[in-house]
C-alpha positions as CSV (number, residue, x, y, z in Angstrom):
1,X,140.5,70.7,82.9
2,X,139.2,73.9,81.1
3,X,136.9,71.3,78.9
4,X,135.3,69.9,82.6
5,X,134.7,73.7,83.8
6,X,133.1,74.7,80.4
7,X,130.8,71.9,80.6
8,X,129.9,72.5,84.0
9,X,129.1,76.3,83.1
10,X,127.2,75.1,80.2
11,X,125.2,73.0,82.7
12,X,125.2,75.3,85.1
13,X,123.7,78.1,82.5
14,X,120.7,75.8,80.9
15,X,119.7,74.8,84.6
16,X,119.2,77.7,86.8
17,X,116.4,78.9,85.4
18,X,114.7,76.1,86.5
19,X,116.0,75.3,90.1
20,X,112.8,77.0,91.7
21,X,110.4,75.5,89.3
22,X,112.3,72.4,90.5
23,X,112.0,73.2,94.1
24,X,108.3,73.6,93.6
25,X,107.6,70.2,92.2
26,X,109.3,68.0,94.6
27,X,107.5,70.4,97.3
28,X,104.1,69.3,96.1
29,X,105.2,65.7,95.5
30,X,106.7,65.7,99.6
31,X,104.9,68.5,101.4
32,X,108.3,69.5,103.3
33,X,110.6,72.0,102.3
34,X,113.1,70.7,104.0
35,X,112.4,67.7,102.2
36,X,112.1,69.5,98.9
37,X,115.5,71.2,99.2
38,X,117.5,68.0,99.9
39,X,115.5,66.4,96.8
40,X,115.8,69.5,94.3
41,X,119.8,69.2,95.2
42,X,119.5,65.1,94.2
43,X,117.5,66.2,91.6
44,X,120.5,68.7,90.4
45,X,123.1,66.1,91.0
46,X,121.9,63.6,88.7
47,X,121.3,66.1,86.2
48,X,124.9,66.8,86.0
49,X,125.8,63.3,86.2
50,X,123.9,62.6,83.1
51,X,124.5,65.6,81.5
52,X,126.7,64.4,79.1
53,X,123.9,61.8,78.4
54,X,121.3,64.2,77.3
55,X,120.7,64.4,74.1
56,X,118.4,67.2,73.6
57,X,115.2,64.9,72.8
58,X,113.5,66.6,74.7
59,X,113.2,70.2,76.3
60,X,115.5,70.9,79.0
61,X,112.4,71.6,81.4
62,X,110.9,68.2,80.7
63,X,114.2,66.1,81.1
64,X,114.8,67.8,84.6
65,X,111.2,67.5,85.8
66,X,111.4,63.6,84.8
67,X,114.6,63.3,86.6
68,X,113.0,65.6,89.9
69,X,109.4,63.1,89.5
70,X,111.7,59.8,89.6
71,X,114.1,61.3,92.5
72,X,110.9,62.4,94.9
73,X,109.0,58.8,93.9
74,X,112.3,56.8,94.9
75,X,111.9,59.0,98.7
76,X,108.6,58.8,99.0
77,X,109.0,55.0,99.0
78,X,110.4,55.1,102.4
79,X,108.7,58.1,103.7
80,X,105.2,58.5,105.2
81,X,102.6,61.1,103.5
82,X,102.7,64.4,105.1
83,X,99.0,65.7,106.1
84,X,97.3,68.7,108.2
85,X,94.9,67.8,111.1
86,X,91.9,68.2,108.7
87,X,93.4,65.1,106.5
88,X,93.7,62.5,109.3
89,X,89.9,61.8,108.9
90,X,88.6,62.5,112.4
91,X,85.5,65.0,112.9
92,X,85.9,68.5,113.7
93,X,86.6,69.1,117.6
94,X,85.2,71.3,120.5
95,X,86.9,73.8,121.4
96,X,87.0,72.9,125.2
97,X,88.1,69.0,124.4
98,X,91.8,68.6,125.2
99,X,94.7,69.3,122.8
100,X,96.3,66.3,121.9
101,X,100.1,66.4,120.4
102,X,100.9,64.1,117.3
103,X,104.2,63.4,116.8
104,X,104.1,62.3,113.2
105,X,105.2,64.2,110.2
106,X,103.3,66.9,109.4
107,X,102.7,69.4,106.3
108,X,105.1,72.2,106.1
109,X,104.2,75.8,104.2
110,X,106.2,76.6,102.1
111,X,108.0,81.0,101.9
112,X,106.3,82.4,98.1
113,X,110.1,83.4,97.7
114,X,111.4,79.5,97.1
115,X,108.4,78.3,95.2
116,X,109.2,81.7,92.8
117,X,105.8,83.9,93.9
118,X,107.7,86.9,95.2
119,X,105.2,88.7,93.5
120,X,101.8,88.7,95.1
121,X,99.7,89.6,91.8
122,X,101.2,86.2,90.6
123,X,98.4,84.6,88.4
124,X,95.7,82.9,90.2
125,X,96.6,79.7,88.4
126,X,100.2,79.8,89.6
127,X,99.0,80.4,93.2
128,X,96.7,77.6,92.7
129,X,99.2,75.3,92.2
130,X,101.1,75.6,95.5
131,X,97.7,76.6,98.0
132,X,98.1,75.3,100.9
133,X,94.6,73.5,100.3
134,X,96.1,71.6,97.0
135,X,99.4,70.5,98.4
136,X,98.1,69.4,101.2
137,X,95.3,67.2,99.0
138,X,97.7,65.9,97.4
139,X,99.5,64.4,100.5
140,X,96.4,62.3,100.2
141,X,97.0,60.4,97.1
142,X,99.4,57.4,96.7
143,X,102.8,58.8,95.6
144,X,102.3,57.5,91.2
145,X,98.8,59.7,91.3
146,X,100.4,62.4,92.8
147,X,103.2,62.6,90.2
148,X,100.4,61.9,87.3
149,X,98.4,64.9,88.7
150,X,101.4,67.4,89.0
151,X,102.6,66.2,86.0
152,X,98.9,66.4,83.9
153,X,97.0,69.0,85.8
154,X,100.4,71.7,86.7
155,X,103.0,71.0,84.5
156,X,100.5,70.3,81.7
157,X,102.1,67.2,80.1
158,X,100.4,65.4,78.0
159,X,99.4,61.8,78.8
160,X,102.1,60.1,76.5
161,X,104.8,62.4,77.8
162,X,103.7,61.5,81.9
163,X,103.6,57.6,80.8
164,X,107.4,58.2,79.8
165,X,108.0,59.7,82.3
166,X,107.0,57.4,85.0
167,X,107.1,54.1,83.5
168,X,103.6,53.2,83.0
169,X,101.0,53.1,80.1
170,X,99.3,55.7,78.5
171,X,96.0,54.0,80.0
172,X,97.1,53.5,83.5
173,X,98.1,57.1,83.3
174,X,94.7,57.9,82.3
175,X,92.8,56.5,84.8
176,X,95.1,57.5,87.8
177,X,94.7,60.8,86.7
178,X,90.9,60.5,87.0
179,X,90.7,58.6,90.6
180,X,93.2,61.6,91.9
181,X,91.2,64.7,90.3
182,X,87.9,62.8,92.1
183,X,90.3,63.0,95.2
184,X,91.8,66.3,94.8
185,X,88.2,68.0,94.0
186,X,87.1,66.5,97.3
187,X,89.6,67.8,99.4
188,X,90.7,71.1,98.2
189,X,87.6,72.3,96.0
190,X,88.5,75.1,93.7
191,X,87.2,78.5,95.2
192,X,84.9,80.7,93.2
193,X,85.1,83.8,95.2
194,X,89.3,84.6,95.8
195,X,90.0,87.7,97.0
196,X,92.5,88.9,94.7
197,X,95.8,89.3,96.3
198,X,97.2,92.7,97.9
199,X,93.6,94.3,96.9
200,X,92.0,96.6,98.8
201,X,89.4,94.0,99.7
202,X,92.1,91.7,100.9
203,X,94.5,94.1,102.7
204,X,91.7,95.9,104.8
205,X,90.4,92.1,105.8
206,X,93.7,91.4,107.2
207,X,94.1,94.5,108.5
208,X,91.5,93.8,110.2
209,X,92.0,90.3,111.4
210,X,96.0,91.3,112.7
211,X,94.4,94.2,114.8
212,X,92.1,91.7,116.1
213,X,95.0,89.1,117.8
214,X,97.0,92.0,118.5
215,X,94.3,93.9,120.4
216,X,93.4,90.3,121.4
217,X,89.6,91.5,120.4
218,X,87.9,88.0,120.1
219,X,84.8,88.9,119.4
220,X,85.8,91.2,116.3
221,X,88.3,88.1,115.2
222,X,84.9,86.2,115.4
223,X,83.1,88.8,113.3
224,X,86.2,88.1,110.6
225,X,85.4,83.9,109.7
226,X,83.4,83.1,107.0
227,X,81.0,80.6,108.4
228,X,82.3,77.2,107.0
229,X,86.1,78.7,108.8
230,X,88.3,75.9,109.4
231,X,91.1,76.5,111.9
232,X,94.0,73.8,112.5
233,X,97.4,73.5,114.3
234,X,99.7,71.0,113.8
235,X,101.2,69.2,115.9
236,X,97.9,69.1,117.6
237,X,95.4,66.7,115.9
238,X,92.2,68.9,116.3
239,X,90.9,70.7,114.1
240,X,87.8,73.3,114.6
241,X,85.5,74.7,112.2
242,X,82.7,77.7,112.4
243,X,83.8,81.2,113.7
244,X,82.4,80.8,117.8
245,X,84.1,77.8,117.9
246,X,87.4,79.1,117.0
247,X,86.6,82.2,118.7
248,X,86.6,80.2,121.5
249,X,89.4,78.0,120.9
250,X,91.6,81.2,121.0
251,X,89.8,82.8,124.1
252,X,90.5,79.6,126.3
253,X,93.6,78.3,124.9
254,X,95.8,81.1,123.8
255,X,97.9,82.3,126.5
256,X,97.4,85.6,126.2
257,X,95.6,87.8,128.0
258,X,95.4,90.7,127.3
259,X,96.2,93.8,124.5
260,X,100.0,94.0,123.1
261,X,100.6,90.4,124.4
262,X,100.4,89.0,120.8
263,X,102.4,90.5,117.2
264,X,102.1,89.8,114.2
265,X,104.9,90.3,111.6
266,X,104.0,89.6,107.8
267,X,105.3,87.2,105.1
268,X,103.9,85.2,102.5
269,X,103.5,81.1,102.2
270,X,102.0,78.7,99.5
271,X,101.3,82.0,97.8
272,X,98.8,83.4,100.3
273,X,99.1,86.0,103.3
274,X,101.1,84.3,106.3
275,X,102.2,86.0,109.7
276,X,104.6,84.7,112.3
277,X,102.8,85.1,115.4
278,X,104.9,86.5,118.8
279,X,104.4,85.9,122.0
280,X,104.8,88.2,124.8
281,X,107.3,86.9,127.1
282,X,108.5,87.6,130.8
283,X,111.3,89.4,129.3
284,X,108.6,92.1,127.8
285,X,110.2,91.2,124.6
286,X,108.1,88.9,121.9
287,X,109.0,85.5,120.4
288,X,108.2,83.2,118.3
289,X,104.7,81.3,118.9
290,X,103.4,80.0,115.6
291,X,103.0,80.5,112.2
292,X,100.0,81.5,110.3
293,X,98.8,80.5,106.7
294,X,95.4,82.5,106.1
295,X,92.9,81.8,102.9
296,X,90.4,84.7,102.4
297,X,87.6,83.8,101.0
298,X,83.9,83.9,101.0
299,X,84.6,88.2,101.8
300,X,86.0,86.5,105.1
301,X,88.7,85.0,106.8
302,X,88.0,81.2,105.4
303,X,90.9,78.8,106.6
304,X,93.5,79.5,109.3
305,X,96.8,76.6,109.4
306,X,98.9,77.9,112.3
307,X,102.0,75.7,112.6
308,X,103.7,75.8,116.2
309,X,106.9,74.3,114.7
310,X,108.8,77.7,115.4
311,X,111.8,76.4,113.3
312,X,109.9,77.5,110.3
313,X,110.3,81.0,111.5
314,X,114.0,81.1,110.1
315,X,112.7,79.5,107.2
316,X,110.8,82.1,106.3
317,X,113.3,85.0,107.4
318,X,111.2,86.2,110.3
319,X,113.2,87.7,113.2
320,X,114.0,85.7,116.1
321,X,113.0,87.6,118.9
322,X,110.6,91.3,118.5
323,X,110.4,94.0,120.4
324,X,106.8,95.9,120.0
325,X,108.5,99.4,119.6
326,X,109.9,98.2,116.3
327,X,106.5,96.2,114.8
């Protein structure tokens, strides 16, 4: 008995410091952290199943990222991809057209504090790697050249190590990895002009852009969008680009009306600014509405995901009901 309990603390010991790194990768490879959380405990269970098994051929990191790769490409056999309203392939929308509801699954943010940013000044290669943008291009590959391009392009593997890994040649490893960068560089292009994070540039932008919804000032949110702004909200299917038309989208559809209707309280998601949005109710107190994912960019507010699944609100610690005294 005392033999089983040192091995598991052994186990225990050399794991941990990877369970967030573990988390991470099976969020990118699913786009859910729900989904990511049930898969990083599979992922941990097998590990300790064939602990005893592991020989130390390779690191400790590798052998656990092999085991997390193989768990999330097993799911994602039975599981559909996860995108944003932008990835369905449709054209931009009006803002006056009709909001139509998809009930399909959709891509989930993801709280800095799970994927291991608690720390805002993170590199911007680490924040990179978990951008909203990025994750959710990767929903867009098939599930083997999403694994090849975490495992290549993040985790930094080299080729022979990924074949290993995921069964394949060094040669079909190769030239997945090529048809999902063409992909990926498509769909999430790298940007050239980030606003560091918690700068001064940054901070008096949002500033800015939280005064705006809370004053419920649409024409100085307008005044805040870069000119190629993209705004999207799953569940809806629409999604709306250029800063009049969103302007407009939040004039006509928001149910606001008014100064002190809306609240913003901050966090952080996919290590970039988020806020969960409140709503104003008949009770004079405010609850939850949606959350927001914002990219600056451009010296402007360039990409807005706001996620009306309010169940992400406890996800991300936010407080189930505000009252404006205490914002």
């Amino acid at each position: 008995m005392s033999t089983t309990r040192s091995v598991d603390a052994e186990f225990a010991e050399i794991i941990a410091p990877y369970e967030r790194e573990i988390f991470a990768h099976c969020y990118r490879m699913m786009g859910s952290v729900h989904d990511a959380e049930d898969l990083a405990q599979e992922t941990m269970l097998r590990a300790w199943r064939g602990y005893a098994r592991f020989a130390g051929a390779s690191s400790v990191r590798t052998w656990i990222h092999k085991i997390a790769t193989n768990t999330c490409l097993t799911a994602l056999e039975s599981r559909q991809r996860r995108p944003l309203p932008t990835g369905l392939g449709a054209p931009s929308t009006a803002p006056d057209a009709p909001l139509v509801e998809q009930d399909i699954l959709w891509l989930e943010p993801a709280p800095d504090g799970a994927l291991g940013h608690d720390d805002p000044g993170d590199v911007v290669e680490s924040r990179e790697s978990v951008r909203l943008a990025f994750v959710a291009a990767l929903q867009l590959l098939p599930p083997r050249q999403r694994a090849v391009l975490i495992l290549r392009d993040v985790l930094a593997w080299r080729a022979a190590e990924v074949a290993e890994a995921t069964g394949q040649s060094v040669a079909s490893v190769n030239s997945l990895l090529q048809r999902a960068r063409e992909k990926v560089a498509k769909a999430a292009p790298t940007r050239e002009d980030v606003l560091e994070p918690d700068s001064a540039a940054e901070r008096e932008l949002l500033a800015r852009y939280v005064d705006g919804f809370e004053r419920y000032d649409i024409a100085g949110l307008v005044e805040l969008f870069t000119a190629d702004a993209v705004w999207e909200m799953p569940p809806f299917e629409g999604w709306y680009t250029g800063p009049e038309n969103i302007g407009e989208l939040i004039a006509t559809r928001c149910p606001a009306t008014g100064p002190g209707d809306m609240l913003l309280v901050p966090t952080r998601a996919n290590g970039q600014p988020a806020y969960g949005l409140y709503m104003r109710g008949e009770d004079g107190r405010h609850h939850p509405f949606h959350l927001h994912v914002v990219e600056c960019s451009g010296g402007g507010v360039r990409h807005v995901a706001a996620f009306f699944d309010t169940s992400l609100f406890e996800t991300f610690g936010l407080p189930a009901v505000v009252d404006a005294a205490i914002v």
